[in-house]
Structure formats: C-alpha cells, structure tokens
C-alpha positions, 0 to 999 in steps of 0.5 A: 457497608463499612465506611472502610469497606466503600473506600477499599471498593472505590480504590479497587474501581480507580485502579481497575478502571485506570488499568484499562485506558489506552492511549489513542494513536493515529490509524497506520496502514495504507491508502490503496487505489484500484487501477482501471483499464483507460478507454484511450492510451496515455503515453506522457507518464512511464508505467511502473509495475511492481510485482510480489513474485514470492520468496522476498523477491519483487519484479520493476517492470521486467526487473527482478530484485530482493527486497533490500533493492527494491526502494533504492530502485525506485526512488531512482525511476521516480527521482524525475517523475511529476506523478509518482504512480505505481502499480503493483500485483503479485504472482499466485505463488507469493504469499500476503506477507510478500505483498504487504512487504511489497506495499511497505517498500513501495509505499513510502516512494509513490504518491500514488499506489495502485492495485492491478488486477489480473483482469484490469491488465487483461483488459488494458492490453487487450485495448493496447494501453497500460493501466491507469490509476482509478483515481484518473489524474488522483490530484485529489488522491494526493 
C-alpha cells in the first residue's frame, strides 16, 4: 500500500470516526412514586389528585381545567404546603400524550409525584383513607 494511499485511509478513518462522537447530556425524564393504600388514615396533609381526563383537559381533585391552567393552579394550592405531594392518574379514554402533558405540568410544582392506581384508590376508600405516597414520609425521595 502507497504512503499516499495509508495517509488518505487514516484521514478517511479521523473523519468517519469523529462524525460519529456525540456529546453526552444528562438523562431528562421523570421520577414517578407509586401511591400506596395507608393501613391507618393521615389527616395533616390535604390530598391532591390530579387527573388526565383526555382532549387536554386535566381534573384537581374535583376541578376540570385545560392545560394552560393547570400549573398556575397548582402552584397556588401547594404555595402553603410542607410537602408537596401529588397523585395523578388518568381516565381510560385519555391517551398517553395526555398524561405525559400532565406529568410535565405537574412535575415541575411537586416535590413528590405519585401514580395511583385504579386498585390503590379502591382500596384506600375501601379503608376510608386517601392515598399516601409509596415512599411514606419521601424525605429520602426528596
């Protein structure tokens, strides 16, 4: 092989090799507890249940808003909250784009998020409770 011929590979390499680096950034996503049904009721925290109803439309507990009202709401409940905690869910007939729009409204405003299942809730109002996050007091969440 030609001198000529080696150095025009080994640029060829350089080249193919440096066009197939990317830099690195930092994973995004969410951190997601799973909500639990408390054997024994905790009535110093209010719950916050925030639902995915469909057709970007989103429920506060029994509160229906779009999702351009969503954030501003709760930040105004959890201005005066220790813990920040909140559940959410969806309804069956809201897609997954619903909820990841949910999950990025919400996300930014709790310190907690926490998914509640359709059989946690069952069962947490079968004990007459509210749901309580899985990481119990989640200082360690945190």
């Amino acid at each position: 092989m030609s001198s000529d011929r080696a150095a025009g590979l080994l640029m060829f390499l350089l080249l193919a090799s440096s066009a197939c680096t990317r830099t690195m950034t930092a994973p995004v996503g969410f951190d997601l507890d799973l909500a639990t049904a408390p054997e024994t009721c905790f009535d110093d925290t209010r719950i916050i249940v925030v639902t995915a109803l469909g057709n970007h439309y989103f429920s506060v507990n029994s509160e229906t808003l779009d999702i351009r009202g969503l954030a501003p709401r709760l930040r105004e409940i959890l201005r005066h909250s220790a813990e920040k905690v909140v559940f959410v869910n969806a309804e069956p007939d809201a897609t997954i784009g619903d909820f990841i729009e949910l999950l990025g409204q919400v996300c930014p405003e709790a310190q907690v998020v926490s998914l509640l299942t359709t059989k946690v809730a069952t069962l947490a109002r079968a004990r007459y409770c509210g749901p309580a996050a899985g990481c119990g007091r989640c200082s360690n969440f945190l």
